[in-house]
N, C-alpha and C positions, 0 to 999 in steps of 0.2 A: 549258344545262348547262355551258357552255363559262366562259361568266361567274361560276357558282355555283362553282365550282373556281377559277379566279382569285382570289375574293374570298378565299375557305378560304387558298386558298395566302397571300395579302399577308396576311392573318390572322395565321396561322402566323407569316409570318416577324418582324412585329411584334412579336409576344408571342414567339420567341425574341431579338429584337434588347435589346428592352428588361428582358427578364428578367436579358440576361449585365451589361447595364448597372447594373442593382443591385447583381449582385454584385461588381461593379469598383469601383461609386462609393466605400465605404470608405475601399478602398486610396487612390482619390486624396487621399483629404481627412486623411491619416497627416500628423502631423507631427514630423520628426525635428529637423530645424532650431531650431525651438521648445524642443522637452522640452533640448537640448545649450546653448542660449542661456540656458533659466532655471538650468541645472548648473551654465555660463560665470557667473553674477553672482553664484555664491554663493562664487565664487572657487576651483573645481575647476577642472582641466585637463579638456579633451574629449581624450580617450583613443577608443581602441577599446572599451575597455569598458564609457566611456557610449554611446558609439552604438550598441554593441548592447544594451544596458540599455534604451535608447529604443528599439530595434528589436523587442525583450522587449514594451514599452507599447501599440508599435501594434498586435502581434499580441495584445492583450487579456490579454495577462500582466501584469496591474498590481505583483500583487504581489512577482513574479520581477524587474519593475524598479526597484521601489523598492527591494527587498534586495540588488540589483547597485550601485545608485544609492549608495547608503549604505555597501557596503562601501568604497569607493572615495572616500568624506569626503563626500560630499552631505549636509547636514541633515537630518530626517527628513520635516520639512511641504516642503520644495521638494524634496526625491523627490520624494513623492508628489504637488507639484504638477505636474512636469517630466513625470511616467511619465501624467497624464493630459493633459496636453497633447500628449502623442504619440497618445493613442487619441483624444482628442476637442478637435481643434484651434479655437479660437473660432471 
């Protein structure tokens, strides 16, 4: 009995360790650097308002950062390159 309960418990904690880790991985794999580096080439300043424009992309607001992105002189196709480079970095 004593083992049948151990197994259950390293069970358990398995499937919760690796469940929170799904949902952390995401986050790590955000890239802000990126999406403000393709903004920097297209000869915009990085301001706060692109970093949060790219902060807008990672959280799967695409299109709230490309309409940030572009108010602020970004092009239209490197917005919207930069704002998915922030949610989905190569």
């Amino acid at each position: 009995m004593h083992t049948a309960a151990r197994i259950a418990g390293v069970l358990t904690g398995l499937t919760l360790a690796l469940g929170g880790a799904a949902f952390a991985a995401p986050a790590a794999h955000a890239d802000i650097p990126a999406c403000t580096n393709m903004v920097r080439q297209t000869g915009v300043e990085v301001s706060d308002a692109v970093r949060s424009a790219c902060t807008q992309g990672v959280h799967g607001d695409l299109r709230g950062c490309v309409g940030a992105l572009t108010q602020v002189g970004t092009p239209g196709g490197a917005a919207t390159g930069a704002c998915r480079m922030a949610a989905n970095p190569p």
